[in-house]
C-alpha positions in Angstrom: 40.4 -68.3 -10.5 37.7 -69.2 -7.9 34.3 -68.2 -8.7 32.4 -66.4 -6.0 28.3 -66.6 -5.9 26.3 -62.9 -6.8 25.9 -60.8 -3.8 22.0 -60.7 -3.0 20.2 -58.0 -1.4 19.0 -59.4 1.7 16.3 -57.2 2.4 14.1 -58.4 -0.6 15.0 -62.3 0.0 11.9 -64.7 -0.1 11.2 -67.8 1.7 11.6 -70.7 -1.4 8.8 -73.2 -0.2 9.3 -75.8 -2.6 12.3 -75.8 -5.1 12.1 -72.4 -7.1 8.7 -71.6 -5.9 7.9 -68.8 -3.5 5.3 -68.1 -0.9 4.0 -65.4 -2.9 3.6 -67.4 -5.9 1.9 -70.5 -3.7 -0.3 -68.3 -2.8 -1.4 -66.9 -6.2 -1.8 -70.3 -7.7 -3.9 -71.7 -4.6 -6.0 -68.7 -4.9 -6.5 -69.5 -8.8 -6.8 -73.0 -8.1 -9.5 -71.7 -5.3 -11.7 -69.3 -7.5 -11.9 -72.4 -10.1 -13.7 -74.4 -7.2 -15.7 -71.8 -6.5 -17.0 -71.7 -9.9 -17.4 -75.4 -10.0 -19.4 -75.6 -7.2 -21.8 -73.2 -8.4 -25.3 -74.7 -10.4 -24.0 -73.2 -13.8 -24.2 -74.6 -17.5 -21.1 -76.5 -18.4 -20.7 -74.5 -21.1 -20.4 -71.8 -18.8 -18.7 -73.6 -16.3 -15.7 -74.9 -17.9 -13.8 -72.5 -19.4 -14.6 -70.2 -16.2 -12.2 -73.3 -14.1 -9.8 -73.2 -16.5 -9.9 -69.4 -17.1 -9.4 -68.9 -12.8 -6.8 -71.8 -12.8 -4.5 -70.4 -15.6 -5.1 -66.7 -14.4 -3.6 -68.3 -10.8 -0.8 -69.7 -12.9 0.4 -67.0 -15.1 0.5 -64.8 -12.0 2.7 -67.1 -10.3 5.0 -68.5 -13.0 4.9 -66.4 -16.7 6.7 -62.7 -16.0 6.9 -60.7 -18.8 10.0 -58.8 -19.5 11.2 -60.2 -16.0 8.5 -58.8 -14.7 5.5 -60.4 -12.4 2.0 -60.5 -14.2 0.8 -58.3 -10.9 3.3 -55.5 -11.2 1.7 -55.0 -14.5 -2.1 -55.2 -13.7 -0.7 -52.4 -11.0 0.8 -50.2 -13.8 -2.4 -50.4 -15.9 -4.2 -49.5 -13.8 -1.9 -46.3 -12.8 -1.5 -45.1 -16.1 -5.8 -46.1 -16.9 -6.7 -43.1 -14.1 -3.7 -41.1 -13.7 -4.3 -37.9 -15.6 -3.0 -37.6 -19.3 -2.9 -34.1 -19.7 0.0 -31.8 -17.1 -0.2 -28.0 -17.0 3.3 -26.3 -16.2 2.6 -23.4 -14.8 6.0 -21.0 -14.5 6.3 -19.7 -10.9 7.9 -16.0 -10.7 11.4 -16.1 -9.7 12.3 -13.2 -7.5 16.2 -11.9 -7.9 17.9 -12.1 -4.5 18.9 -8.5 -5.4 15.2 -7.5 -4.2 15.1 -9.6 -1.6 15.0 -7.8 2.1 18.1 -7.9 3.6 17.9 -10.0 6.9 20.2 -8.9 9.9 20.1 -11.0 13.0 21.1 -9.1 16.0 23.3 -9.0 17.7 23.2 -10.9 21.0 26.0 -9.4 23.5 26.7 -11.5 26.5 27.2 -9.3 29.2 29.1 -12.0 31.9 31.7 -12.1 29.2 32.6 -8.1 29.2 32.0 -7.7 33.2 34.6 -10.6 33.9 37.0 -8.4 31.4 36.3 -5.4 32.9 36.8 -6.8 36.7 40.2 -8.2 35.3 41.1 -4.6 33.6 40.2 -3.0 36.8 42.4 -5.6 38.9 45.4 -4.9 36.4 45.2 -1.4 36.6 45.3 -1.6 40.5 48.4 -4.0 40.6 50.0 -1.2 38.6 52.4 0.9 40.9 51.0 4.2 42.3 54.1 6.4 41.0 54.2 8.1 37.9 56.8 8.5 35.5 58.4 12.3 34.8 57.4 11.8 31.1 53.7 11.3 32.4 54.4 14.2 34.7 55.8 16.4 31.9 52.9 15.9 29.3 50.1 16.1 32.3 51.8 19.7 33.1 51.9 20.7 29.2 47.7 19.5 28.8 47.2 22.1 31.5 48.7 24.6 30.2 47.3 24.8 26.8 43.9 23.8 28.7 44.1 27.6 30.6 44.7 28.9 27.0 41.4 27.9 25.8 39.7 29.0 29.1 37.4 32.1 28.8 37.4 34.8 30.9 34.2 35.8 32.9 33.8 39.5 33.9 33.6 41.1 36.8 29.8 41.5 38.1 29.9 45.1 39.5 26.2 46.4 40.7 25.3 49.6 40.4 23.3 51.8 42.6 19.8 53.5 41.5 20.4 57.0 40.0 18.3 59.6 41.3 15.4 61.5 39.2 14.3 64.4 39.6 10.1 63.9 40.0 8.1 64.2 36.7 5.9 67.5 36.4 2.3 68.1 34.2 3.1 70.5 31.2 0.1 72.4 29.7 -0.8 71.3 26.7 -0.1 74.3 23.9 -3.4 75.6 21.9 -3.3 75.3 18.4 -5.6 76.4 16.2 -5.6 75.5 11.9 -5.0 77.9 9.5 -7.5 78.7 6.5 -5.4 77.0 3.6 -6.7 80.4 1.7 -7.4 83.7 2.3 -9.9 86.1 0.0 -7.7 88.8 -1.9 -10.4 91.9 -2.9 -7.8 93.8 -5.2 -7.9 97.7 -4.4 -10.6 100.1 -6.1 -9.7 101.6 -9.6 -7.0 99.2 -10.4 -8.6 98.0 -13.3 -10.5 101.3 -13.7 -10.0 102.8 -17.5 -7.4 99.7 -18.6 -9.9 97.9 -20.3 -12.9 98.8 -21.8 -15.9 96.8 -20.5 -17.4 95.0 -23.2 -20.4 92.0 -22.3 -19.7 88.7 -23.9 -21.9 87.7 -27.1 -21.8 83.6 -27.7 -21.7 83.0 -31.0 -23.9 80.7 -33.5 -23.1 76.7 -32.5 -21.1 74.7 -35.4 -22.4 70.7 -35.7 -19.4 68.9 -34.4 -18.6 65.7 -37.1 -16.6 63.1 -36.0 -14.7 61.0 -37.9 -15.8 57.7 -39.3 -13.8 55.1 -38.7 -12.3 52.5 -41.5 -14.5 49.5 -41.5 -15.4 46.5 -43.9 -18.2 47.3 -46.6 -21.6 46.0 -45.5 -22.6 42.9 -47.8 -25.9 42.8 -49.7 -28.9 41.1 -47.6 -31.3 38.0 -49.2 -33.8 35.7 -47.9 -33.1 32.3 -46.4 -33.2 30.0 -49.7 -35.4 26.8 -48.1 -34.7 23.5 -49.6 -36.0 20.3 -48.4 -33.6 18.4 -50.3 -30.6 18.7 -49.2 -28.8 15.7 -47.5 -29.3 16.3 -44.0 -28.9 13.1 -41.9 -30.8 14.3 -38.8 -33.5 16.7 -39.7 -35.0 19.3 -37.1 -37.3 17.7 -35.0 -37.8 21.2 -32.8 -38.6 24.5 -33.6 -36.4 27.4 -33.9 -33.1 24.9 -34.9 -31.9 26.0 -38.0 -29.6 23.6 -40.1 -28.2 23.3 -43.5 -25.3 23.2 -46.1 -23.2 25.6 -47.5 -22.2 25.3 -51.3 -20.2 26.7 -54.2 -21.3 28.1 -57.3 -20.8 25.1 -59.3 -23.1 22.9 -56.2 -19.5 21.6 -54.6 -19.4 21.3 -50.5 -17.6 23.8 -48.9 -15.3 22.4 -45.9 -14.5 24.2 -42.6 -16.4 27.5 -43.5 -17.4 29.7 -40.0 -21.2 31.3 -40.0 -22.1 33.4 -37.5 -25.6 34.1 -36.6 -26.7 37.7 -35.2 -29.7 39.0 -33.6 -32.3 41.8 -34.8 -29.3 44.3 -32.9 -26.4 43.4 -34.6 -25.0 41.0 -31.7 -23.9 37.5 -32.9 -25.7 34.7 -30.5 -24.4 31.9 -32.1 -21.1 30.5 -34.1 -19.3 27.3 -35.7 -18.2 25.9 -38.5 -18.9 23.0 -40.9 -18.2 20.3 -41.0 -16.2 17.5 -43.8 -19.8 17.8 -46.1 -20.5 21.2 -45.9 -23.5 20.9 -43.0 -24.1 22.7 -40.3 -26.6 22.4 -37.5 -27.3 25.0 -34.4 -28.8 22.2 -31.4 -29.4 25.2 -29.4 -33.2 26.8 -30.7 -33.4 30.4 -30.8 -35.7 32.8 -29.6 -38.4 34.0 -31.8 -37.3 37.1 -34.2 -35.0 38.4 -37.3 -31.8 36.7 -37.7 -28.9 37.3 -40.0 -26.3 34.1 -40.9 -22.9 35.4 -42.4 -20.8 33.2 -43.9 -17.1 33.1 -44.3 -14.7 30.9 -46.1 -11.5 32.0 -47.7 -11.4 32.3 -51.4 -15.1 32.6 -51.5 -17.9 34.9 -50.9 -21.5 34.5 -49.5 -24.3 37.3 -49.2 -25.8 37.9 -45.8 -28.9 35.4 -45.2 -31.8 37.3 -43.2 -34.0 34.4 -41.3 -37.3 35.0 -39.3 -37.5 32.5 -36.3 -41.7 32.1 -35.9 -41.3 29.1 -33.5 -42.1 26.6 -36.2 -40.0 23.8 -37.6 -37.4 25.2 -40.0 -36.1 23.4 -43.1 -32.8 23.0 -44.2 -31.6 26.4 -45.2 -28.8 25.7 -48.6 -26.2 28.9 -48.8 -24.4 29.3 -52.1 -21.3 31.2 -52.5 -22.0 33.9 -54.8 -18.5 34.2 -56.2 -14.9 33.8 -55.2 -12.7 36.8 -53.7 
């Protein structure tokens, strides 16, 4: 079987200069060969200047004639180089993908050519005019059968019929009748000596005036009354700082906190002016400072009971007020 030579792309064919060697790599080694005279030429220490030749001729050389891995010494410097300043670190960043679900529909309109549909109608028109003039009794029979149910459906518009103008007799003034109201009542004087020797006359004595006592209504007993027990030592974690605030702490009999118990504070008239409750440790605080004068705190907590406290407001700083339950219900 004949042997055939490898196809070769032509495109990346070199001129051969001598033998194997290419232009490119003639080049390569004369520049080489060029930087090494260079070097030579120049007023340098042999010790210098040697190996520099010989370093420029064999870099010239290995360019043109040792590849590495069938590949040119250049293409490598080249690659260095890439992967020296390209950058070593890539971010993938993930770009939203919209459905074509969502997408707005596009329509294109739609473009009629109107030379197209005037050229058919001019040719419908021609047919129709070619067509004989005469019509068939079928056509004849259904035109007459249309016009008959067409009078069917027709309504009928009366008859305008005008009227003449009636005659009245002219209008004439009527007096206007009086009228006078009537008293809703009349006085009724009852004849003389009706009454007379039916009943004694006798003058009315009022009698002596009873009290009138009402009837008390059911209410709750009135608690007993005490002073304001003052005691600087309880564990209040913001003291008064102005007058007429009154905080403190409401305990048991045995010195426990009592949780969630409602005080209300009244005036010297019996109207409460202030109200809350405590809070997890028992304290209580009123931010709002009261007018000067007697107050009275009430306390009221299930399962316990608590006298009523009587306070006098002076303007001054109050200390924390402690109110013990005095027993349980």
């Amino acid at each position: 079987m004949e042997q055939h030579p490898v196809p070769q792309h032509i495109a990346s064919y070199e001129f051969r200069l001598i033998g194997d060697m290419t232009l490119k790599q003639f080049g390569q080694l004369a520049v080489g060969a060029i930087l090494g005279l260079i070097v030579y030429a120049l007023p340098l220490i042999g010790i210098i200047k040697w190996p520099l030749i010989v370093f420029f001729g064999f870099l010239g050389f290995a360019f043109a004639f040792l590849p590495i891995n069938e590949r040119p010494l250049s293409l490598w410097l080249v690659a260095f180089f890439k992967a020296a300043f390209a950058p070593t670190q890539f971010i993938w960043q993930k770009k939203p993908f919209k459905p074509e679900v969502f997408e707005p529909l596009a329509f294109k309109p739609t473009v009629v050519k109107e030379g197209k549909f005037t050229a058919d109608k001019q040719t419908l028109n021609q047919y129709l005019a070619s067509l004989p003039g005469a019509k068939s009794p079928l056509d004849q029979q259904e035109e007459s059968f249309l016009k008959e149910v067409g009078n069917l459906f027709q309504l009928a518009h009366p008859q305008e019929v005008k009227v003449p103008p009636g005659e009245f007799p002219p209008k004439r003034p009527q007096p206007i009748p009086s009228w006078r109201p009537k008293p809703s009542f009349q006085p009724v004087s009852p004849p003389p000596g009706s009454f007379k020797g039916k009943y004694p006359s006798q003058s009315f004595v009022p009698g002596p005036q009873r009290p009138v006592v009402l009837p008390q209504r059911p209410g709750r007993p009135r608690k007993p009354t005490v002073e304001a027990k003052i005691n600087p030592k309880l564990l209040i974690p913001n003291p008064p700082s102005r007058p007429n605030i009154i905080v403190g702490m409401i305990l048991d009999q045995e010195g426990k906190i009592v949780e969630g118990a409602i005080l209300e504070i009244r005036n010297a008239q019996g109207l409460p002016v202030r109200a809350l409750k405590t809070n997890k440790l028992g304290q209580f605080m009123f931010v709002t400072p009261l007018q000067n004068g007697l107050y009275e705190i009430e306390t009221e907590k299930e399962g316990y009971h608590f006298d009523i406290i009587k306070i006098e407001v002076k303007g001054e700083i109050i200390q924390p007020v402690e109110i013990r339950a005095k027993g349980a219900n």
